[in-house]
N, C-alpha and C positions, 0 to 999 in steps of 0.2 A: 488327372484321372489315371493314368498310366503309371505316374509315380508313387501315388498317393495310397499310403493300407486302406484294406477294403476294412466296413465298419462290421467286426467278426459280432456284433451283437447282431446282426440279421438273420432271419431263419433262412435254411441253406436249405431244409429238408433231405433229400436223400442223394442230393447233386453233390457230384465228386469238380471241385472247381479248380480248375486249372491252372490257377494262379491267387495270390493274397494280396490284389491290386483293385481298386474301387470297378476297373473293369468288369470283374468277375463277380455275379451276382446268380441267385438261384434261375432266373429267370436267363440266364447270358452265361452260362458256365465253361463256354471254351472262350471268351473273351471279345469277341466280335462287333466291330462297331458301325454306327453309320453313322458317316461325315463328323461334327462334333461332338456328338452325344457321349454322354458319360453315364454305363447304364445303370450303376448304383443308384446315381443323380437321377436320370429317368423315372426307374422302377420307386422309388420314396421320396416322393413331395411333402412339406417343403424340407431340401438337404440341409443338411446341417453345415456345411462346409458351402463357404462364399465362390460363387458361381459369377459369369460372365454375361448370364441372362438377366433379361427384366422380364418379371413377369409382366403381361397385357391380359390375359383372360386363363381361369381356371374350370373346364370341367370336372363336373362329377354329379355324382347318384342322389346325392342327400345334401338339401340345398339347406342346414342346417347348419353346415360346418362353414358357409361361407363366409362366415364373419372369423372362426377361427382361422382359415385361408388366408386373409386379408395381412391379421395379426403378427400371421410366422409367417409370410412371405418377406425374402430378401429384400424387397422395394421398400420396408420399415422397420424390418429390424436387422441389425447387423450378425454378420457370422464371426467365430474367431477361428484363426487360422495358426499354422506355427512358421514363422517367417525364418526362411534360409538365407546365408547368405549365396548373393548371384554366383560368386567362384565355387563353394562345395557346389552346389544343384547343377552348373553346368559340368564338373568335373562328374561327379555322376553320372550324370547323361550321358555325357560323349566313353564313358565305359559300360555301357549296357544298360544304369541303372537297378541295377540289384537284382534284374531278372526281371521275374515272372511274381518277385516279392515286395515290390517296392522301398521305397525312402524315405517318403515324405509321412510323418506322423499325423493321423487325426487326430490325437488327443491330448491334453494337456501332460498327462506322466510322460507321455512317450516324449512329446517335443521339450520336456525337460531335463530327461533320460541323453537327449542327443549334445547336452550343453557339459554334463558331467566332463570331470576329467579322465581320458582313457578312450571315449568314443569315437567313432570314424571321424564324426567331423573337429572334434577339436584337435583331433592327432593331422587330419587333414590341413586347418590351419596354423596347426603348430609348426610344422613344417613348410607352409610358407611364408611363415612370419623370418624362419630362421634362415630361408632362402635369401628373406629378402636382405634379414641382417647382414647375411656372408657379402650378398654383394655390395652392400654399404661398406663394411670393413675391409673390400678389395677394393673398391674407390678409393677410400681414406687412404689405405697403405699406397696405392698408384700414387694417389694428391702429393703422398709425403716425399716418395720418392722423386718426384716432378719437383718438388721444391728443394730438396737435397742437390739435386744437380745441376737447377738452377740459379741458386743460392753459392754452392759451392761449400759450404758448411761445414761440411762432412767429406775433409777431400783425400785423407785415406783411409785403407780400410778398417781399420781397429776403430775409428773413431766413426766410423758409417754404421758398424755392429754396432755401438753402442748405442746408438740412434735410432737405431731400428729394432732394437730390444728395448728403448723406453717407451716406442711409440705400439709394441707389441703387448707390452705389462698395462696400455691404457686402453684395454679392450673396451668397445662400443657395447652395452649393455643392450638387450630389447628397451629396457625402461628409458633410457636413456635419447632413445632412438626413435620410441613412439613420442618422448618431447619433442625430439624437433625435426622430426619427419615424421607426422603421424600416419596412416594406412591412407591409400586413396579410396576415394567414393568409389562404390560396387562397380565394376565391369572396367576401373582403371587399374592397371599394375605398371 
């Protein structure tokens, strides 16, 4: 709820809202919460966005609609959601989270907007893919030279360069790399 854009199709009416977070809704426009509640989520049953409740029981005014209720409640049909990976969303978080604007897309352009090339988070794991390469290519080069002078191989220097420029011309590709160390499952690095 905090991360997540608020759904700007809602009517705001004349409420100036304080942020572009599901937080903030016409009804809640400085953001204000109590205990779990998410007052978008609140304020328009049933949300469209998969929630952590089960419904048990539904009031209202017009006992008409209780079969539509039943219908579009979460407990029978599913929501879709745009799934992050755990490293950008916590990397987000622990920098503020975009504000008072959020991150997390409700809707499908947007969560397909974020997959593009050039967007925060692929520039995000762009860059830790290449982190991780560097350090794979700083192992290898240690490996080599651990075997250089264990070996003995390479025992002066003119022939230790040229050893160490052939093993530099056989750079570790990503591709390469994602063979045979492919990424680890979410929350390992």
């Amino acid at each position: 709820c905090k991360y997540r854009f608020r759904n700007r199709g809602l009517f705001t009416a004349d409420r100036n809202l304080q942020g572009n977070t599901a937080k903030y809704t016409r009804q809640n426009n400085n953001g204000a919460r109590r205990g779990y509640e998410c007052p978008e989520e609140r304020d328009h049953y049933p949300y469209w966005h998969p929630t952590p409740w089960i419904d048990v029981a539904v009031f209202a005014n017009n006992a008409s609609k209780c079969e539509w209720y039943q219908q579009e409640s979460e407990n029978v049909k599913g929501r879709h959601f745009c799934s992050l990976p755990d490293s950008w969303y916590h990397d987000m978080v622990s920098r503020g989270g975009n504000g008072r604007n959020g991150f997390i897309p409700n809707t499908e352009p947007l969560c397909l907007k974020l997959n593009e090339e050039g967007s925060p988070m692929t520039n995000f794991l762009a860059q830790q893919a290449t982190a991780r390469l560097q350090r794979s290519q700083n192992l290898a080069d240690a490996e080599f030279e651990s075997c250089l002078s264990a070996l003995g191989a390479c025992s002066d220097e003119e022939t230790k360069a040229t050893c160490m420029a052939t093993l530099r011309s056989m750079q570790i590709t990503p591709a390469a790399l994602e063979t045979a160390h492919p990424a680890c499952a979410a929350g390992f690095n």
